[in-house]
Each structure stands twice: as structure tokens, then as C-alpha cells.
SELUM-756602 format. One line per 8 residues: number of its first residue (from 0); their letters; for each residue x, y, z negated of N, C-alpha, C. Coordinates in nm, 4 decimals. Layout:
N
NUM = a = X/Y/Z/X/Y/Z/X/Y/Z | ...;
//
This chain:
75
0 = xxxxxxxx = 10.9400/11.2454/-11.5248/10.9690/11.3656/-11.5993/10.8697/11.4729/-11.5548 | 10.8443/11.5319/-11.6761/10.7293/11.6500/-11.6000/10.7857/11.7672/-11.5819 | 10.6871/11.8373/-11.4749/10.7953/11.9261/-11.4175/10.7748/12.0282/-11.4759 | 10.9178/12.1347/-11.5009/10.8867/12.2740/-11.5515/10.8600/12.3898/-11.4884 | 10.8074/12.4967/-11.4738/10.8101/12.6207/-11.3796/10.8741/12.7502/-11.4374 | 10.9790/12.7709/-11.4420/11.0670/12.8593/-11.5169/11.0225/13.0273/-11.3902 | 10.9873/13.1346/-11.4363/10.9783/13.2135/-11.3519/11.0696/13.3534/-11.3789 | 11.0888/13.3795/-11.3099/11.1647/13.5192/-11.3664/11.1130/13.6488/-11.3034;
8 = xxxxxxxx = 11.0601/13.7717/-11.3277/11.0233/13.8875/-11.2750/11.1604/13.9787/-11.1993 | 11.1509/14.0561/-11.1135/11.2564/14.1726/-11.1305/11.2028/14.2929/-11.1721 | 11.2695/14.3337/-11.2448/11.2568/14.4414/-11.3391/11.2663/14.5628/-11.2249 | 11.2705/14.6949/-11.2741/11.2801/14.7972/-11.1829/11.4096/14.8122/-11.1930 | 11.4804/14.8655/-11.1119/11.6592/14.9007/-11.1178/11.7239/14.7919/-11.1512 | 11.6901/14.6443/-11.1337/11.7716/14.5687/-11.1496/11.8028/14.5160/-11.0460 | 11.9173/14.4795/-11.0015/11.9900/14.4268/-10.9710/12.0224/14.2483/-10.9285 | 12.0181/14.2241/-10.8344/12.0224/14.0388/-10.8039/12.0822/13.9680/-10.8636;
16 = xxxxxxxx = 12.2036/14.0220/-10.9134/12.3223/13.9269/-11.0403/12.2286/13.9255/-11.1360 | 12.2101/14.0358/-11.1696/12.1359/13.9946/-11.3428/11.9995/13.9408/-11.3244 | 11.8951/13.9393/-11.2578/11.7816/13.8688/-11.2387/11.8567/13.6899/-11.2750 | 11.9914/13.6786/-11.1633/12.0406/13.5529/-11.1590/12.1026/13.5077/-11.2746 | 12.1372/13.5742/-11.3630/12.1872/13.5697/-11.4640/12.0679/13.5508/-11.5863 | 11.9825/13.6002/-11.6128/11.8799/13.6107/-11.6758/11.7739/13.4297/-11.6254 | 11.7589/13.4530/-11.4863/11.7408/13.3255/-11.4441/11.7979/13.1968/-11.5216 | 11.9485/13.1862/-11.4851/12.0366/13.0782/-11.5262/12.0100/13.0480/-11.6682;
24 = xxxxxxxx = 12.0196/13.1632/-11.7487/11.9865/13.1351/-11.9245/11.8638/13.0878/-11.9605 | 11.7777/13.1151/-11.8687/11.6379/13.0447/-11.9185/11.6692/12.8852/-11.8523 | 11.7129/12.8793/-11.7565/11.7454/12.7114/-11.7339/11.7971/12.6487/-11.8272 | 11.8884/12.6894/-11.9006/12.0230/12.6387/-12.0133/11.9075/12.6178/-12.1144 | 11.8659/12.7065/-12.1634/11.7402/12.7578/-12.2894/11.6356/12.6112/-12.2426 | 11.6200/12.5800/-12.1538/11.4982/12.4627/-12.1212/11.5214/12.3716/-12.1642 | 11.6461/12.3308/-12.1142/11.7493/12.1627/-12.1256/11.7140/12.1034/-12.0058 | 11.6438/12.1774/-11.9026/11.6533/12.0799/-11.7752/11.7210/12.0225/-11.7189;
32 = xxxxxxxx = 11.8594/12.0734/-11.7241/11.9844/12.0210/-11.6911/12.0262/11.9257/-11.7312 | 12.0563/11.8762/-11.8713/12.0888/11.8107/-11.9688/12.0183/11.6794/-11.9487 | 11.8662/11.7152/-11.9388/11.7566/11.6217/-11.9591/11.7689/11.5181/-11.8236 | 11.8500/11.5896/-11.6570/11.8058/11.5682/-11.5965/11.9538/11.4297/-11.5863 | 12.0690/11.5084/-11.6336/12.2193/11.4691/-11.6021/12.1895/11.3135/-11.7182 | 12.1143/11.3532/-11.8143/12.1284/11.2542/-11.9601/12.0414/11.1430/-11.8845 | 11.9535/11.1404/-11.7876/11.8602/11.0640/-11.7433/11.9200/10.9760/-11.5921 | 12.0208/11.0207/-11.5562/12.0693/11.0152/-11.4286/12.1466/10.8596/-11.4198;
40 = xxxxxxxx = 12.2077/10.8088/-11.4833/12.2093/10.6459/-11.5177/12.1655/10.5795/-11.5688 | 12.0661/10.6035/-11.6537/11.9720/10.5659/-11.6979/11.8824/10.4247/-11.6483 | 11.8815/10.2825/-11.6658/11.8467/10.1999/-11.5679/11.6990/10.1394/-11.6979 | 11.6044/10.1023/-11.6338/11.5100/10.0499/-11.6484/11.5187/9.8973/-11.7332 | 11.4007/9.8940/-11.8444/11.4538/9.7725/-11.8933/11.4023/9.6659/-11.8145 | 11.5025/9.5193/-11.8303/11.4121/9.4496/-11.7659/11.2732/9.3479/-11.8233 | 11.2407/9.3134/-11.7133/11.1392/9.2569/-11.7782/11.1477/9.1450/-11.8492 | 11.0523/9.0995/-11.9249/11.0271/8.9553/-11.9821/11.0778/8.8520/-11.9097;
48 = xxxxxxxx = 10.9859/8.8310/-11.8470/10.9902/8.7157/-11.7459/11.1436/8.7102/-11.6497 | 11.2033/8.8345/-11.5874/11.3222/8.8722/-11.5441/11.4386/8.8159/-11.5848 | 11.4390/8.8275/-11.7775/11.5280/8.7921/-11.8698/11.5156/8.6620/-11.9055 | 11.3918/8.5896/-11.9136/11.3751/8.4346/-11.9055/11.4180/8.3605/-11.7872 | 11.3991/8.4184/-11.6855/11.4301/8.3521/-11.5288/11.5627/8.3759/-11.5205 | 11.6761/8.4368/-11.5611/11.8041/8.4857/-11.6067/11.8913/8.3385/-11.7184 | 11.8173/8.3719/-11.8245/11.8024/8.2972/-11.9261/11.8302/8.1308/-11.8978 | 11.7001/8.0717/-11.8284/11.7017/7.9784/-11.8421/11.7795/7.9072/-11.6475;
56 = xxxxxxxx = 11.8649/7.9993/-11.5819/11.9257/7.9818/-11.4824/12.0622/7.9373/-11.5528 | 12.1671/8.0251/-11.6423/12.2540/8.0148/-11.7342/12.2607/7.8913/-11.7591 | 12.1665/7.8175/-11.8309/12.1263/7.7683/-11.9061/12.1732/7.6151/-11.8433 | 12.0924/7.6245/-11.7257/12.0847/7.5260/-11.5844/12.2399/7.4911/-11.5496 | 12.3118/7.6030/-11.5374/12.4340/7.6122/-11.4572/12.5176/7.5910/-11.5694 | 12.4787/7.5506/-11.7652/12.5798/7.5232/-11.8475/12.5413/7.3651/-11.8293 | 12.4535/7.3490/-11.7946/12.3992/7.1662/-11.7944/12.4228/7.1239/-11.6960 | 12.4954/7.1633/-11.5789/12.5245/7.0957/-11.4686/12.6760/7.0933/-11.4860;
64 = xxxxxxxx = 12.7811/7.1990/-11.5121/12.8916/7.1452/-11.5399/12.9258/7.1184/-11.6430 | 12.8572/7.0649/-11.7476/12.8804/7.0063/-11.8474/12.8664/6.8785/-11.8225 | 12.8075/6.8226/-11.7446/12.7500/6.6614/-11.6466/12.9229/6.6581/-11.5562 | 12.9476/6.7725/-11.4998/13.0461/6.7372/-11.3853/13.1623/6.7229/-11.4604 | 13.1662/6.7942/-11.6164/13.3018/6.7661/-11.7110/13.3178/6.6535/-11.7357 | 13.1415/6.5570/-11.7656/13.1959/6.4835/-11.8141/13.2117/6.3589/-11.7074 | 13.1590/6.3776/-11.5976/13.2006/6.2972/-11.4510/13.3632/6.3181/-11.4285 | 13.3984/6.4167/-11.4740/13.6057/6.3889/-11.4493/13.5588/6.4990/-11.3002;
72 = xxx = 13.4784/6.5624/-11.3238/13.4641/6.6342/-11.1353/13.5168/6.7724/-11.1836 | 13.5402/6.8017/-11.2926/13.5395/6.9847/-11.2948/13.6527/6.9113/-11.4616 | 13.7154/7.0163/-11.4233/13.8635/6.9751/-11.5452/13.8177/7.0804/-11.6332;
//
């Protein structure tokens, strides 16, 4: 994610709440939050090869007790 630099000035006669306040709304106004919370489980796809080596393990382990069903070893 690229990063944002949100800055805020203090004005003359202002005050630390409202700088913080003024602050906070430009965060909301960004979606950094959103972007960051919406991204936060978020898991990676897998790969090709990952999903074939997956795939053809399944695959292995339906052809071996399908052999032991029909050996009378697995009911």
C-alpha cells in the first residue's frame, strides 16, 4: 500500500482539540482507515503449482482408500 502524508498546519488562536479534530476528518476524507481495516484479512492467492501439489495430494489420498475399501480394510 502506498503511503499517504496527511499534514495539518496550526492556525493562529487555535487550539489542540480542533487542530485534532480537523486532523481526524482529513483521515476519514482519505479512506486510510477503511483501506487499511478492508485489507487486514485479506490472504494472498495461492499459487499454481501450490493448488496442483494440493490437488493432486487429494487426489492420492481418494486412490488409496478407495484400494483399502475395496481390500475390506476401511468400511
Amino acid at each position: 500500500m502506498a503511503k499517504t502524508v496527511i499534514e495539518v498546519n496550526k492556525n493562529a488562536n487555535e487550539n489542540n482539540a480542533s487542530i485534532l479534530r480537523r486532523f481526524s476528518r482529513k483521515i476519514q476524507e482519505s479512506n486510510i482507515i477503511q483501506k487499511v481495516k478492508g485489507s487486514r484479512y485479506n490472504k494472498r492467492k495461492e499459487s499454481k503449482l501450490t493448488v496442483k501439489k494440493g490437488t493432486l495430494k487429494r487426489l492420492g489420498r481418494r486412490k488409496e482408500i478407495e484400494k483399502l475399501r475395496k481390500l475390506g480394510k476401511i468400511k
